[in-house]
N, C-alpha and C positions, 0 to 999 in steps of 0.2 A: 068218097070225101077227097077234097082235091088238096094238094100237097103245098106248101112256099116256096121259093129256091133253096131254100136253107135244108130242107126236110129231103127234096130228091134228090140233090147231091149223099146226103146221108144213109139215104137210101139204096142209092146205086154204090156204094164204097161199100153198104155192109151187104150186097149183093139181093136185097128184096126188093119188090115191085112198088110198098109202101110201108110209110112210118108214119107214126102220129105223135103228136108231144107228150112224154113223158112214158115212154121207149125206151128201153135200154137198150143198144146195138152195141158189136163190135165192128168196127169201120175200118178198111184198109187204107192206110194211108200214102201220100202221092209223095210230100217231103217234110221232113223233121229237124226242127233248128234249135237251136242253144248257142249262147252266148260265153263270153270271158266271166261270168259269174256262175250262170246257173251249168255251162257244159261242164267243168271241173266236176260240180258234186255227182252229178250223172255219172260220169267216168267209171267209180268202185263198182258202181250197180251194174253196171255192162260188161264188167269183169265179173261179176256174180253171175251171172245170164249167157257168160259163155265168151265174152269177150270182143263180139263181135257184131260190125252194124246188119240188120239185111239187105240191105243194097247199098253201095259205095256212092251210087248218081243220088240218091234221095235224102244224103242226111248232109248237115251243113250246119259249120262250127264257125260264128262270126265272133272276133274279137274287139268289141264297139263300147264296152260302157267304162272301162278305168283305161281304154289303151289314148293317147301313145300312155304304156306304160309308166304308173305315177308312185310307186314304189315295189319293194322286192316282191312281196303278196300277187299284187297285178302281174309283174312280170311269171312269175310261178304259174299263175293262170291262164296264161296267154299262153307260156310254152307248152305247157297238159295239153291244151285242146291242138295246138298247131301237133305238138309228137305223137298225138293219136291219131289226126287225120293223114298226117304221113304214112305212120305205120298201116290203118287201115286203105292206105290207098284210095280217099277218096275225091271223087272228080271235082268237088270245086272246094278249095281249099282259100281260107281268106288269111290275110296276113297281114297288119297292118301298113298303109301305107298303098295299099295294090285293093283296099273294097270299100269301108263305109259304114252306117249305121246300119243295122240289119234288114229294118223296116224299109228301109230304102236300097240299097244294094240289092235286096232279092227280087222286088219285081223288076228293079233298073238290068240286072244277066238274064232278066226271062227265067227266073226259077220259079217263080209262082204266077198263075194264069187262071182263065175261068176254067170251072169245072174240078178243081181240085181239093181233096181233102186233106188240109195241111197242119200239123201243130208247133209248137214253138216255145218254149221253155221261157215266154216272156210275157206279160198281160197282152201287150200291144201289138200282139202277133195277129190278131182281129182287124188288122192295116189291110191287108191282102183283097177282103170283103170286097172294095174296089173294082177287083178286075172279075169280080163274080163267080170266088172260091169261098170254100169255108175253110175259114181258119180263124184262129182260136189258141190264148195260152191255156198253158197246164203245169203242174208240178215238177219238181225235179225227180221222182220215183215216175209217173207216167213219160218222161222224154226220155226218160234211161230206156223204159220197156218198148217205147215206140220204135226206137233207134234200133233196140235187138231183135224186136219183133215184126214190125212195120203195122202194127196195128193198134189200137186203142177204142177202146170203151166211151161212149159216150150216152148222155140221156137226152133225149131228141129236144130240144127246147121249143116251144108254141114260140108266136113271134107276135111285132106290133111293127105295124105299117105308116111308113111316116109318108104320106102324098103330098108331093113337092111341086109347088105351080108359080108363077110371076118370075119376074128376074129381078138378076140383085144389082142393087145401086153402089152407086162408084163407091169406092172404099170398102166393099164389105165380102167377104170370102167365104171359103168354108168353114173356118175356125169361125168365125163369127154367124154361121149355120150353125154347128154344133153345141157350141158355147149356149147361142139361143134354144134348143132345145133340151138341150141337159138340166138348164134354168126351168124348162117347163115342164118338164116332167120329174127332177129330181137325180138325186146322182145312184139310187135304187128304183129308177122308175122305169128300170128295162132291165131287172134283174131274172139270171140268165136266161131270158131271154133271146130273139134274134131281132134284130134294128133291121127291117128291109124297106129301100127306100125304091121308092116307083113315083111316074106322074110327071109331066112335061116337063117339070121345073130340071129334071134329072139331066137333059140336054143343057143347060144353064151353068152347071159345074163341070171346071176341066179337070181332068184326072187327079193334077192334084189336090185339088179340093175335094173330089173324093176320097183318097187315101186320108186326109187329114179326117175327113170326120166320120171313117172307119176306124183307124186308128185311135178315137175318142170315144167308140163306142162304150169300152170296157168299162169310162167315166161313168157312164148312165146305169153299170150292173150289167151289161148285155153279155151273152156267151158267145155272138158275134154281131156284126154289121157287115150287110151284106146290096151292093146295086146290080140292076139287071146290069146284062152284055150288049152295050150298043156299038155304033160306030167306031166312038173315040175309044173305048176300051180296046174292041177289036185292033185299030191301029197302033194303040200302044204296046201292044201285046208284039203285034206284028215288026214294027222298031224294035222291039227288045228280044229279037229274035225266033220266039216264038212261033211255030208253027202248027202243033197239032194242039188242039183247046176246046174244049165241050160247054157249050150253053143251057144252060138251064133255067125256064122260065116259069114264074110262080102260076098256078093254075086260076084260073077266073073265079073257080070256087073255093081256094086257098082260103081256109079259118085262120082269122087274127083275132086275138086276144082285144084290139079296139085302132081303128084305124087313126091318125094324127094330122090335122089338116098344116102343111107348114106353108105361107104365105110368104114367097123368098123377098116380097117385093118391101115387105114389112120389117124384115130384119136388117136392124142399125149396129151399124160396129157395136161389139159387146167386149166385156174385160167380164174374167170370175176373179172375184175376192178372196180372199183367203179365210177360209183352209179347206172350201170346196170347189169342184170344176164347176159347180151345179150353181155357186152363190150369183149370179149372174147381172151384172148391171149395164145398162145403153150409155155408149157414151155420152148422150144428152142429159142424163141422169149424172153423171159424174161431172159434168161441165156446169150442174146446179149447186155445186156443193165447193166446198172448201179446196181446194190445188191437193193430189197428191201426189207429193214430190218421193223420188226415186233415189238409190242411191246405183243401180245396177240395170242394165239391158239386155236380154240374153236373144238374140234373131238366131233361128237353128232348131234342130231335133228330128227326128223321125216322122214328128206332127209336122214342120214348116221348116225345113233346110232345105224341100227343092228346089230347083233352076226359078220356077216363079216364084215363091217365098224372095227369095233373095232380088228376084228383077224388082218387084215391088217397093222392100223396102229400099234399097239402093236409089229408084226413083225420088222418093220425098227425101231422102238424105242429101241426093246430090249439089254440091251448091252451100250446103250449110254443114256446121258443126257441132259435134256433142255437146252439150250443157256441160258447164262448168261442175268439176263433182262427180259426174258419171260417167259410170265403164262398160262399154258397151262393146261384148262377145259374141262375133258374127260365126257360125259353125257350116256349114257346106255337111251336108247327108252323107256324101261321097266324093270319091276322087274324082270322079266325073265333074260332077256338080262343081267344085273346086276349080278343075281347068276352064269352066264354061264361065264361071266369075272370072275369070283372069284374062281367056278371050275377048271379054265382050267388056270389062272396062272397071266390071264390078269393083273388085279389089280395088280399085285406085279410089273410087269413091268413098266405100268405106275405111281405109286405112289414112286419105285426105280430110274425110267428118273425123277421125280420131278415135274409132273403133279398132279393137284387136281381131283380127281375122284368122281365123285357128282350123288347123287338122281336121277333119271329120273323126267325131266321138262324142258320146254320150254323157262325156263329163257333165256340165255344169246342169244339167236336165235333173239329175238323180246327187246333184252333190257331190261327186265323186272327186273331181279335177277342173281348171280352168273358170271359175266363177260360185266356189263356195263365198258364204256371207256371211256376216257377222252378225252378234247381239245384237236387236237391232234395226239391220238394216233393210230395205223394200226395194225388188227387183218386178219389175214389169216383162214377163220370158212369152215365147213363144212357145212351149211346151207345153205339156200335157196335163201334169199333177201341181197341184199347191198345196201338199198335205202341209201340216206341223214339222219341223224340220227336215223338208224334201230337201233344201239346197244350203246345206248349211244349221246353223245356232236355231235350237227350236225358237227363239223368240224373234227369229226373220221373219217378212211375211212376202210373199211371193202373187203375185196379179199376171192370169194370163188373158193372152190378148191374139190378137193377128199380127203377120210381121208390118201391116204398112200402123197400127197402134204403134206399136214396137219403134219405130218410126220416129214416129210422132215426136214419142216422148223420148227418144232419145237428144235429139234439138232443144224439146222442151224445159225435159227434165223433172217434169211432172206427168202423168197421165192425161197424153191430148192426146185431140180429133183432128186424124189426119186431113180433114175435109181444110182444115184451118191454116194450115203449114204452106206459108208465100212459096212460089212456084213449084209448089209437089205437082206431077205429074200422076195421074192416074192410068195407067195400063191395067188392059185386062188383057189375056192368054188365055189363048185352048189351045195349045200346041203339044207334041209330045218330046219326050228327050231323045 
């Protein structure tokens, strides 16, 4: 019986020739992350366990979702994880100011590559899938153990195959790939599951349109998302230093739970509604209906703070200004990412349209800092989750989109179709960082 990628990577970590779904393995793992929320609780437990990581190169403590530090708590947090990564001596140590959102920072130093088994003390740790690793969040009692132990338990998950063909029409990305299938299957319609995408369409997305709708997998219930290893992966990998990386490719006779035809050519910018990823409407569909007016913009995240997230929206901004009434919160992934807006013109765009252009942090995504909401109010984000009180007062309501949406409406001030927006510029990219 022939294996997925998802299954032989799992396979060769927990050292057997084959696994099948619904498997219990123990799988050694390549690297193990936590964050300024979940590494703190980790901390007692690794002190219970001996106190110490198994490898120094393989565990990594990023401080990204309340930093720059937004009071004493945060800061308390941020300093646990930096004083234990000093104490344990570990090689890549983050600090704010010097790294970025996690999702992003890790594949930008080449910490995570194909062929790897990786977990991460975050949902959205399933970002990686991308460069054709598995990875995958977990609890904070499993990231304590992995960290002491280097290894973890998991149950082999069967998978469902999305087959990607046609290309996609100006204005429309990967977020509005994902968007569109989350809508079509549901936000438990790949519960855990593995999301592995295959099929010409695959050359069609640049890397970061893959990362973004790996990173959304977890929306759909999946236990990962995962693309084969081509070209651009291979080069990206290679930019970001990388050198030694293992390909794993799904067998011809690889059992799926039900193959998924996705017709890239088909899919129109999409927005989700609130209070699912999954509720999922085409912009032609909202452009039939009543205006909804915004009070908030959020361009940024882990999902869409890359170099091209930001080329993009930057593109239909330039030239025009925020809507009357709205506050629009542009975030940069990383410091990288942040000098390469600054190089190339971005910041002057966005801070002349009248947008705030802030630190790299996870703030306003998860409510934390920099774009809570009020009773209330309706924010159009680039992000990931629109639960019930994700960003603020449970009675906000939150629409996510792509950043050239994002866009849109920030000129608009209602929910537009960037297609609409007097001299927006459409660029596409396949380049790497």
């Amino acid at each position: 019986m022939g294996m997925t990628m998802t299954q032989k990577i799992l396979a060769a970590h927990a050292g057997l020739e084959s696994c099948k779904a619904g498997d219990l393995i123990e799988a050694k793992l390549d690297l193990v992350m936590a964050n300024d929320i979940t590494g703190p609780m980790a901390l007692p437990i690794i002190q219970q366990m001996g106190g110490h990581v198994f490898d120094k190169d393989k565990v990594v403590f990023v401080p990204d979702h309340f930093t720059p530090n937004k009071d004493i708590k945060s800061a308390e947090n941020s300093k646990a994880i930096l004083d234990f990564s000093i104490q344990e001596k570990l090689t890549h140590k983050m600090v704010q100011g010097k790294c970025g959102v996690e999702h992003a920072i890790l594949p930008e130093r080449g910490l995570v590559y194909a062929g790897q088994c990786v977990i991460g003390a975050d949902s959205h740790t399933c970002t990686y899938g991308a460069l054709g690793a598995f990875s995958t969040g977990v609890g904070t009692t499993d990231i304590a153990a992995g960290m002491a132990t280097g290894i973890a338990w998991f149950k082999v998950p069967s998978a469902l195959q999305f087959y990607l063909h046609g290309k996609l029409n100006p204005y429309v990305s990967g977020k509005d790939v994902i968007l569109h299938i989350i809508g079509k299957i549901g936000v438990d319609g790949a519960l855990y599951k593995s999301m592995e995408f295959a099929g010409p369409g695959v050359s069609e997305l640049s890397m970061d349109d893959r990362f973004t709708i790996c990173n959304m997998a977890i929306e759909a219930g999946a236990k990962n998302g995962i693309f084969p290893v081509d070209q651009n992966a291979i080069d990206y990998m290679e930019n970001a230093g990388v050198k030694d990386y293992t390909i794993y490719e799904a067998d011809k006779d690889a059992t799926y739970e039900s193959i998924i035809d996705i017709d890239l050519s088909e899919i129109r910018p999409t927005v989700a509604f609130p209070h699912l990823p999954g509720n999922a409407h085409t912009i032609d569909e909202i452009e039939a209906e009543e205006p909804i007016y915004v009070d908030q913009v959020v361009i940024g995240s882990c999902t869409n703070g890359r170099i091209s997230d930001l080329r993009k929206a930057a593109a239909i901004l330039k030239g025009h200004t925020v809507s009357e009434n709205v506050r629009v919160m542009v975030v940069p992934a990383t410091q990288k990412i942040f000098l390469q807006c600054v190089h190339e013109g971005l910041v002057d765009i966005f801070v002349n349209a009248g947008c705030a252009f802030n630190t790299p942090s996870c703030g306003p995504c998860m409510g934390g800092h920099m774009g809570v909401m009020a009773n209330g109010e309706k924010c159009l984000s680039t992000t990931n989750r629109n639960f019930v009180g994700r960003m603020g007062d449970t009675k906000s309501l939150i629409y996510l989109a792509s950043p050239e949406i994002a866009a849109a409406t920030a000129i608009k001030g209602y929910i537009a179709n960037p297609e609409h927006i007097k001299g927006a510029n459409y660029i596409k990219f396949k380049y790497f960082l």
